[in-house]
C-alpha positions as CSV (number, residue, x, y, z in Angstrom):
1,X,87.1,137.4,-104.7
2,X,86.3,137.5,-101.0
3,X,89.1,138.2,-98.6
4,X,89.1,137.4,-94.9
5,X,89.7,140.8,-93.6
6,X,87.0,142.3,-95.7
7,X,84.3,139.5,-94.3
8,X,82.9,141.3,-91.0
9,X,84.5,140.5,-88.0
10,X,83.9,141.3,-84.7
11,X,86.0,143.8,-82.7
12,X,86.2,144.7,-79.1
13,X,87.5,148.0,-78.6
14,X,88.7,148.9,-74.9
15,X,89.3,152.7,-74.4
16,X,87.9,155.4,-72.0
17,X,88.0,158.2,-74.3
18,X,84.8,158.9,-76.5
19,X,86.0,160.5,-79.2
20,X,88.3,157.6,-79.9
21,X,86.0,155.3,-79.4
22,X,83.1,156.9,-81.5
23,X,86.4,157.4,-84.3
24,X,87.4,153.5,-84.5
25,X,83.7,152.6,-83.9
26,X,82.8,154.5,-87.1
27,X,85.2,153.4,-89.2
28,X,85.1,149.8,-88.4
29,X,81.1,149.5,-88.5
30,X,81.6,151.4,-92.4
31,X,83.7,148.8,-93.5
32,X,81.3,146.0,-91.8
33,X,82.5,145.0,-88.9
34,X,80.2,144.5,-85.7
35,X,82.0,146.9,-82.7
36,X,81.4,146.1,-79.1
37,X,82.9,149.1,-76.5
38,X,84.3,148.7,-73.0
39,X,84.8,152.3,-71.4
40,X,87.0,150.4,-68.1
41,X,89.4,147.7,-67.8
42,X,87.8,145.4,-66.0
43,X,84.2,145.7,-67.8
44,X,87.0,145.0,-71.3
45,X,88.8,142.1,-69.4
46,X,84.7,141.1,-68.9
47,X,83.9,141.0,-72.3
48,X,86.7,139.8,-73.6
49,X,86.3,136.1,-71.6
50,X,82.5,136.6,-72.1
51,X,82.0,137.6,-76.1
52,X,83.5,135.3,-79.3
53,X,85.1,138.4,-80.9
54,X,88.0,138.1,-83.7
55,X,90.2,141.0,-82.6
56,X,90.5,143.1,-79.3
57,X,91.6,146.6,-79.8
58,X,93.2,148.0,-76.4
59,X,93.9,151.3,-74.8
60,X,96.9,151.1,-72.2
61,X,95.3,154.3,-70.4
62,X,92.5,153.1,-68.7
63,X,90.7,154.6,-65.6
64,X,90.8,151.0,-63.3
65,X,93.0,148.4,-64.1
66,X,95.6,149.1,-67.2
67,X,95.5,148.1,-70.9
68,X,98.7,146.2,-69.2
69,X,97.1,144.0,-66.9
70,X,93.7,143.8,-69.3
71,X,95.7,142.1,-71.5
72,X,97.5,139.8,-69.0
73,X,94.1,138.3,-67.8
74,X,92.8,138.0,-71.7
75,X,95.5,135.8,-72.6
76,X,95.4,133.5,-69.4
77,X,92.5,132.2,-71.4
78,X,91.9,133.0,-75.1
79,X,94.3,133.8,-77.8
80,X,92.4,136.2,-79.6
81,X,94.6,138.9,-81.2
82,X,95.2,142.0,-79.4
83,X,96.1,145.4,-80.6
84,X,97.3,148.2,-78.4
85,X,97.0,151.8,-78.1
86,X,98.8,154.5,-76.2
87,X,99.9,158.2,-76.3
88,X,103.3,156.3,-74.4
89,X,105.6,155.9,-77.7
90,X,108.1,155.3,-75.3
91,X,110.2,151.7,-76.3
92,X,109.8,149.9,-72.8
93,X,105.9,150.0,-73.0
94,X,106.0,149.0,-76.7
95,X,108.3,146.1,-75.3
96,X,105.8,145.7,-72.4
97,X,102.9,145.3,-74.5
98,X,104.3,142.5,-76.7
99,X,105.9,140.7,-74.0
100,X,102.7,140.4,-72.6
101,X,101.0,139.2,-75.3
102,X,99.8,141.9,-77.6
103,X,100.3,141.3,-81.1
104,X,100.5,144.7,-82.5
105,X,101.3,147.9,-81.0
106,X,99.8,152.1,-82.3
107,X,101.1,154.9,-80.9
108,X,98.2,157.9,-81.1
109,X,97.7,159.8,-82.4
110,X,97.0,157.3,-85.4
111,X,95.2,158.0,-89.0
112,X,92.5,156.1,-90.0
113,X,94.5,154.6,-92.7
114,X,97.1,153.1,-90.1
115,X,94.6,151.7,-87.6
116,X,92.7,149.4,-90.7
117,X,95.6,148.8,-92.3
118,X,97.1,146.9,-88.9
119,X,93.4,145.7,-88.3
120,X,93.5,144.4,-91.8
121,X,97.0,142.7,-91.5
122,X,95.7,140.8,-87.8
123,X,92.2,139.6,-89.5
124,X,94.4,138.4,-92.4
125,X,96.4,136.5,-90.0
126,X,94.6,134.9,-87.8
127,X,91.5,134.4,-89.8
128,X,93.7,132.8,-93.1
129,X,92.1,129.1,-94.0
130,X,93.4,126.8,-95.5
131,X,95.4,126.3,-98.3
132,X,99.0,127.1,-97.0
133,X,101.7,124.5,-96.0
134,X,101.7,121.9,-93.5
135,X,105.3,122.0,-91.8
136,X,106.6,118.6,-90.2
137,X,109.2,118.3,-87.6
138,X,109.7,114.3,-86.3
139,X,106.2,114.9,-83.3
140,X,105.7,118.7,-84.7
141,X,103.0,119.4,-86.6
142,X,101.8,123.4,-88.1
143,X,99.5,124.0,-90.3
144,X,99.8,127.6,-91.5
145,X,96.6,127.4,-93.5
146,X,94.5,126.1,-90.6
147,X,96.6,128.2,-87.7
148,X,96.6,124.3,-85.7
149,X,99.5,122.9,-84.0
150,X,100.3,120.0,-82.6
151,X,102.8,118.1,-80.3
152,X,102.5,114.0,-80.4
153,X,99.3,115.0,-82.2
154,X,97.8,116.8,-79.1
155,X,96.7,120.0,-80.3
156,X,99.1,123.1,-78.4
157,X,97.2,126.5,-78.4
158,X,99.5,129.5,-79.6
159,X,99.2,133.2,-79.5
160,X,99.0,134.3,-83.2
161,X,102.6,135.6,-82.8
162,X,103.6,132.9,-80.9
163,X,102.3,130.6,-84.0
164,X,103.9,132.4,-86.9
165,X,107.5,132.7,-84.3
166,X,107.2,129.2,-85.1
167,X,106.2,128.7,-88.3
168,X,109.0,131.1,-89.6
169,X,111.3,129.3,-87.8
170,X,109.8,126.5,-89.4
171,X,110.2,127.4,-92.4
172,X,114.0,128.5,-91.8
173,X,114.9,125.3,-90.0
174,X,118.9,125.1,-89.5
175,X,119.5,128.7,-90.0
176,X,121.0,130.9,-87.3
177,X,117.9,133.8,-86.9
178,X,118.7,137.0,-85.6
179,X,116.8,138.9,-83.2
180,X,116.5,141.5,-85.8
181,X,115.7,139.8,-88.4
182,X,112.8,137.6,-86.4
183,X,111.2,140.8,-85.0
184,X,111.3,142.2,-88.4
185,X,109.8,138.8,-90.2
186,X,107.2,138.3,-87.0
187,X,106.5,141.5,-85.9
188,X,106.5,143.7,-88.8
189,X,109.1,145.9,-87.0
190,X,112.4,146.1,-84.7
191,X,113.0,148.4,-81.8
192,X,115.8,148.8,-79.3
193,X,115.1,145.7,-76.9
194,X,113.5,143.7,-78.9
195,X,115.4,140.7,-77.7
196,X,113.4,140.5,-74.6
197,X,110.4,140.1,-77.0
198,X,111.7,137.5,-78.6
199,X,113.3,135.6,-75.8
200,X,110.1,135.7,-74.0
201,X,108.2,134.7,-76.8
202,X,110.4,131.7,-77.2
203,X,110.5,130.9,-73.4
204,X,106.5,130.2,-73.7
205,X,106.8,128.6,-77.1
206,X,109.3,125.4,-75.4
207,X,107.1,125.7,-72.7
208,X,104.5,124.9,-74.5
209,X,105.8,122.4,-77.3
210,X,108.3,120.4,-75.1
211,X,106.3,118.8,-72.1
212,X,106.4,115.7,-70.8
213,X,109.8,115.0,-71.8
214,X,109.6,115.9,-75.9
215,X,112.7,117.6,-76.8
216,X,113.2,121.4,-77.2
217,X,113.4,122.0,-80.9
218,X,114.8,125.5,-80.8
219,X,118.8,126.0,-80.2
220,X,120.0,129.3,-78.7
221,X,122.7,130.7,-80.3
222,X,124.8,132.3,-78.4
223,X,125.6,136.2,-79.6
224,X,123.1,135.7,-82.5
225,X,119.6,134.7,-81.4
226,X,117.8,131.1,-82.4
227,X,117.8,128.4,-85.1
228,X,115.3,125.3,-85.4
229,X,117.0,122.1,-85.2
230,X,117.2,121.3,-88.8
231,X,117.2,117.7,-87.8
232,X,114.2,116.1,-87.2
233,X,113.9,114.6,-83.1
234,X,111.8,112.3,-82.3
C-alpha cells in the first residue's frame, strides 16, 4: 500500500557544513527523495521562494543571514513545512524557531533514524489526501484530509501547525486546552515556555480566520490556555 511519506518528495536542505549535508543528502536520495542544497542563507531563502519543494530542512548556523531570519522570509510567502537544525539545544531557540514558524525542531547531533522519522512524520502531515473529516463551525470550514480551510468559503492559508492547532481544537470544541496538553497534541512535545508558542500561534490563527468583522472562535481561558467556542457563530 503506497504511503505519502514513502512517495518521493522533494527536500531542500539549508546547511553550511558538508558533512551534514553530504549525511542527510545520502540518506534522503536512498530512500527516494530528490535533495536540493543551499550552503548560505540567502542562496536557501532563494531557493526556497524559487523551487516547489515539499519540506525545507534548516540549519540555524549559517555563515550570512541565520536559519532564524531564513525562515522568517520563507513563511512571508509559502507554507511549506520547515524543520530545523542546531547544535543550540538551548529552550529559547527551540521556542524561537517555532514561534517563527518552524514546524519541527533537531538538536545535532541527530541519528539517522531521528532525522527520517521527523521527516517521515512532516511528509505524512502535510502531504495526507483525502479521506479524513470535514469539521464545521457556523462560516468555518477544515478539511483535514485535503489540509483546505476556509472562512465565509474564502480559502485562509495556514502553516501546517497552524492548521492542525486548529483542527485539534476543532475536534475538542468546548473543552478548556492546556498549554501543555496542545504543545504535546500539536507539536509532538512540551518545553518550558511553550506558552509563547502557543499564544503566538493563536495570535496569527484569529488573525487570519476573523477578518472583516467574523467573530473570533477561540476563547482564552484565563490560567489555563484556550477552548473553541463550542457554539456555532455565525
Amino acid at each position: 500500500m503506497p504511503c505519502y511519506y514513502c512517495c518521493m518528495a522533494s527536500i531542500l536542505i539549508v546547511d553550511d557544513e558538508e558533512s551534514i549535508l553530504d549525511f542527510i543528502s545520502y540518506n534522503l536520495e536512498t530512500r527516494g527523495h530528490k535533495v536540493f542544497i543551499a550552503r548560505t542563507g540567502r542562496d536557501g531563502a532563494q531557493k526556497a521562494a524559487d523551487l516547489a519543494v515539499d519540506l525545507i530542512i534548516l540549519d540555524v548556523m549559517l555563515p550570512d543571514m541565520d536559519g532564524f531570519e531564513v525562515c522568517k522570509s520563507i513563511r512571508l510567502r509559502s507554507q511549506v513545512p520547515v524543520l530545523m537544525l542546531s547544535a543550540l539545544d538551548s529552550v529559547t531557540d527551540k521556542v524561537l524557531g517555532l514561534e517563527l514558524g518552524a514546524d519541527d525542531y533537531l538538536s545535532k547531533p541527530f541519528s539517522v533514524r531521528e532525522l527520517l522519522a521527523r521527516v517521515k512524520a512532516l511528509l505524512r502531515r502535510s502531504l495526507a489526501g483525502p479521506g479524513s473529516e470535514v469539521l464545521r463551525h457556523g462560516w468555518l470550514k477544515v478539511d483535514t484530509g485535503r489540509r483546505e480551510c476556509y472562512s465565509r468559503d474564502e480559502p485562509v492559508d495556514l502553516t501546517l501547525k497552524e492548521f492542525e492547532l486548529l483542527s485539534y481544537m476543532m475536534e475538542n470544541r468546548g473543552m478548556a486546552l492546556s498549554r501543555s496538553q496542545i504543545m504535546e497534541a500539536v507539536w509532538g512535545f512540551d518545553v518550558p515556555a511553550g506558552e509563547r508558542t502557543i499564544d503566538s500561534h493563536v495570535k496569527s490563527l484569529r488573525r487570519k480566520l476573523c477578518g472583516s468583522g467574523v467573530p473570533d472562535p477561540i476563547d482564552t481561558v484565563r490560567g489555563v490556555g484556550y477552548k473553541f467556542a463550542a457554539e456555532e457563530t455565525e
